[in-house]
C-alpha positions in Angstrom: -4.0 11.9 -34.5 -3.6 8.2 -35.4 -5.6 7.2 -39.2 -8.3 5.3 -38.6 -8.1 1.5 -40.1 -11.2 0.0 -41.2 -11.1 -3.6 -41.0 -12.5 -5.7 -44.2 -16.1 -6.1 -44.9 -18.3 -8.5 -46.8 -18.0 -6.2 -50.2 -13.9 -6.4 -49.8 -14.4 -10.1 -49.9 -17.2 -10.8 -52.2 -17.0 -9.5 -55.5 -19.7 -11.1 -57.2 -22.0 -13.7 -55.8 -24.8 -15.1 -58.2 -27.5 -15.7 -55.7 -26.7 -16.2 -52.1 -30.1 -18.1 -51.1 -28.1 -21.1 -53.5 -24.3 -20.3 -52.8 -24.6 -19.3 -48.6 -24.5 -22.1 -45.9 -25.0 -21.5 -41.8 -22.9 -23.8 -40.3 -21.1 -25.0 -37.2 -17.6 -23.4 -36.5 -15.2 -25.9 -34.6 -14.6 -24.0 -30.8 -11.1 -23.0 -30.0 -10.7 -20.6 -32.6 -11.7 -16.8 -33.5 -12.5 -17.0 -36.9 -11.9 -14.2 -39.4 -14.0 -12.7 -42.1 -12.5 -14.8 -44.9 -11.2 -17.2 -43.1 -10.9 -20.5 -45.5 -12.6 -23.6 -43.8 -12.5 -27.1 -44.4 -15.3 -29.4 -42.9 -13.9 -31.8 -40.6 -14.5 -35.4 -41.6 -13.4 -37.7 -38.9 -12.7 -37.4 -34.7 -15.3 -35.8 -32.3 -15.4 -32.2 -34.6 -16.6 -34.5 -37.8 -19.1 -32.5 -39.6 -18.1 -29.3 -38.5 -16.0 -26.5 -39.9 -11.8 -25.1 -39.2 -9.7 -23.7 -40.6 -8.2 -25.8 -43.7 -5.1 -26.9 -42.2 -2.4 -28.8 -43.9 -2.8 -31.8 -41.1 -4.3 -35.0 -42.3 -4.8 -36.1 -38.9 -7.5 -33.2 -38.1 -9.6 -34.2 -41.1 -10.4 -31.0 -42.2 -7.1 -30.6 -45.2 -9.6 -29.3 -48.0 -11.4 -26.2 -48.5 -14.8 -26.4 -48.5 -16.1 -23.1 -47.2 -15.0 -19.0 -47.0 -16.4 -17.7 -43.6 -18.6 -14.5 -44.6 -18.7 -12.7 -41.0 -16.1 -12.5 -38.0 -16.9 -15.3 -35.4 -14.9 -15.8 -32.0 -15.2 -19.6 -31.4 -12.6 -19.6 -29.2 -14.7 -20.7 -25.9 -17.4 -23.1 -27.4 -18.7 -23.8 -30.9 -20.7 -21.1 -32.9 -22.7 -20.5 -35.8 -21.7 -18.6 -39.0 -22.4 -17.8 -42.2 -20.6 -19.4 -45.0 -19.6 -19.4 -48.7 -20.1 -22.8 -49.4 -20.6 -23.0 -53.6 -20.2 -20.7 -56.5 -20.7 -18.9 -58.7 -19.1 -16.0 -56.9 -15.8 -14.3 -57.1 -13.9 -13.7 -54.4 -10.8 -11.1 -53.8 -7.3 -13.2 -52.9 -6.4 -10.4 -50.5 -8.7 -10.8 -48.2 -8.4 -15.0 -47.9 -7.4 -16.0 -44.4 -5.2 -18.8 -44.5 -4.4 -21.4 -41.3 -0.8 -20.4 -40.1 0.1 -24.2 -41.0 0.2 -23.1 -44.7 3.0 -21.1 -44.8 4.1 -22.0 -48.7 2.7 -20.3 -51.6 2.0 -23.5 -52.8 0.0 -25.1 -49.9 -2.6 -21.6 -50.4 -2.7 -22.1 -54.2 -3.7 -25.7 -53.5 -6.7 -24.6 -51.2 -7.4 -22.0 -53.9 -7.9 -24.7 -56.7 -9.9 -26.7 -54.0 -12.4 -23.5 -53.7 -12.2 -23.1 -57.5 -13.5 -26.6 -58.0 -16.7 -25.1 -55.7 -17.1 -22.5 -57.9 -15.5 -19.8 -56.2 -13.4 -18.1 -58.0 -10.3 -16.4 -56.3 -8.7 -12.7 -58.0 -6.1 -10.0 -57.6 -8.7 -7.6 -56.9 -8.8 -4.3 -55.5 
């Protein structure tokens, strides 16, 4: 019999949020994209996307380089824009192991960068369990 694999939740994720009526945001997911729980989203600033949210990519010319946002539910963009729930301020801590990072940040580096970026929000980022 195969094990059964149960995939992350919102209490792998959060560890401790201080009140989510202040530190949760619904907002607009970018289409193209199936967007995991975790996923870490920038909000796009400039093009026909501006003012909503992808994946924080390491491509200036997308607008959306900084982290601004950790998606709090699963949500399949991929044929039109969606709605999801976000983590868009702190204080809250979340657990580093269950970030989703864009595949364009392959360095340590580029993810530690987006980590400060969510630190500076408040969120703080931890080798939990």
């Amino acid at each position: 019999m195969a094990p059964l694999i149960k995939p992350p939740s919102l209490g792998d994720l959060v560890k401790y949020e201080l009140e989510p009526n202040f530190t949760r945001e619904t907002v607009t997911l970018r289409a193209g994209t199936a967007y995991p729980l975790g996923a870490v989203l920038g909000l796009v600033a400039t093009g026909p996307d501006a003012g909503r949210f992808a994946f924080a990519a390491d491509a200036a010319e997308t607008g959306e380089t900084a982290a601004a946002a950790v998606l709090l539910e699963p949500v399949d963009a991929t044929d039109g824009e969606r709605r999801g729930t976000v983590l868009r301020r702190g204080p809250a801590i979340l657990s580093r192991a269950e970030l989703v990072f864009d595949a364009s940040l392959e360095e340590e580096s580029q993810r530690a960068g987006r980590i400060a970026e969510l630190t500076d929000l408040g969120l703080v980022v931890r080798d939990t369990a």
